[in-house]
N, C-alpha and C positions, 0 to 999 in steps of 0.2 A: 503493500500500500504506500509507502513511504516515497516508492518513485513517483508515481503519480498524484502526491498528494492530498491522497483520502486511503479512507481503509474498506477493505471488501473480505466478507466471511468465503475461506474457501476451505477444499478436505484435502488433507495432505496424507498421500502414501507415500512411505521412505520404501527405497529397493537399492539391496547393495552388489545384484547383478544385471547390470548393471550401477552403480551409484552414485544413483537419482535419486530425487524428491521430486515428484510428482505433485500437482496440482488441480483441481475439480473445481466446477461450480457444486455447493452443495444441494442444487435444484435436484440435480439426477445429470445424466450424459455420460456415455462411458469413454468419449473422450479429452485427454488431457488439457487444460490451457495450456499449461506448459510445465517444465521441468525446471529444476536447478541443479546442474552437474557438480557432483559433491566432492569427486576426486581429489586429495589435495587442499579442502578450502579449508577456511577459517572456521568457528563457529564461538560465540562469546556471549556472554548476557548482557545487555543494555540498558544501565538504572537510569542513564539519564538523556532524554532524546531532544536537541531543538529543536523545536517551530511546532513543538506540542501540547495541547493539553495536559495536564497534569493527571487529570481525572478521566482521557481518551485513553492513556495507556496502562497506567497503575502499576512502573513496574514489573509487567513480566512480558517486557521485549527482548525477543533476542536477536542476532546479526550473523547472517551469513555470507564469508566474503571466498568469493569463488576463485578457481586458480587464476582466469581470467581477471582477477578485480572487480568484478562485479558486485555491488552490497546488496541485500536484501534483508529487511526489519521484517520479523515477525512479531505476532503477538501471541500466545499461547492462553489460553483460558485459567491456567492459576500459576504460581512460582511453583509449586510441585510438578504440573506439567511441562513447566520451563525447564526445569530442570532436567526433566526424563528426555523430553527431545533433543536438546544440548549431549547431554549423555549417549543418543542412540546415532546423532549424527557424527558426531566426533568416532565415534567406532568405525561407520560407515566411510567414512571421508580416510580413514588410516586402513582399512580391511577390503574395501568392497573392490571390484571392479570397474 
């Protein structure tokens, strides 16, 4: 959401063969918006975001920087779940294909 300046509810599947992240509307469609190539990238938690509401993010964003450089801000539904994802991508980005 952060590139384009608002934020949009989507579902994300992680896959570590190849490893992607994966992106949905969560309307329904079985196919991808798009993907985030995980090989190699960054991934960190983000307490504190500019040009945001304080009360839009709460806290559990986190940031994924692709080998390419690429950023992407997510937001995860609680710090527990920040956490897990952070944890399962970081594996993915070091293990996956």
């Amino acid at each position: 959401g952060h590139r384009r300046k608002n934020w949009k509810v989507r579902k994300f599947v992680l896959r570590d063969d190849p490893a992607y992240l994966h992106y949905y509307d969560p309307a329904g469609g079985e196919e991808p918006l798009g993907a985030i190539h995980l090989r190699g990238c960054v991934v960190t938690a983000v307490e504190d975001m500019p040009d945001t509401k304080k009360y839009d993010v709460d806290n559990i964003l986190f940031e994924i920087i692709t080998a390419n450089e690429i950023h992407y801000y997510l937001q995860a539904a609680s710090s527990t779940e920040r956490t897990e994802w952070i944890k399962a991508i970081q594996t993915v980005a070091r293990t996956g294909k």
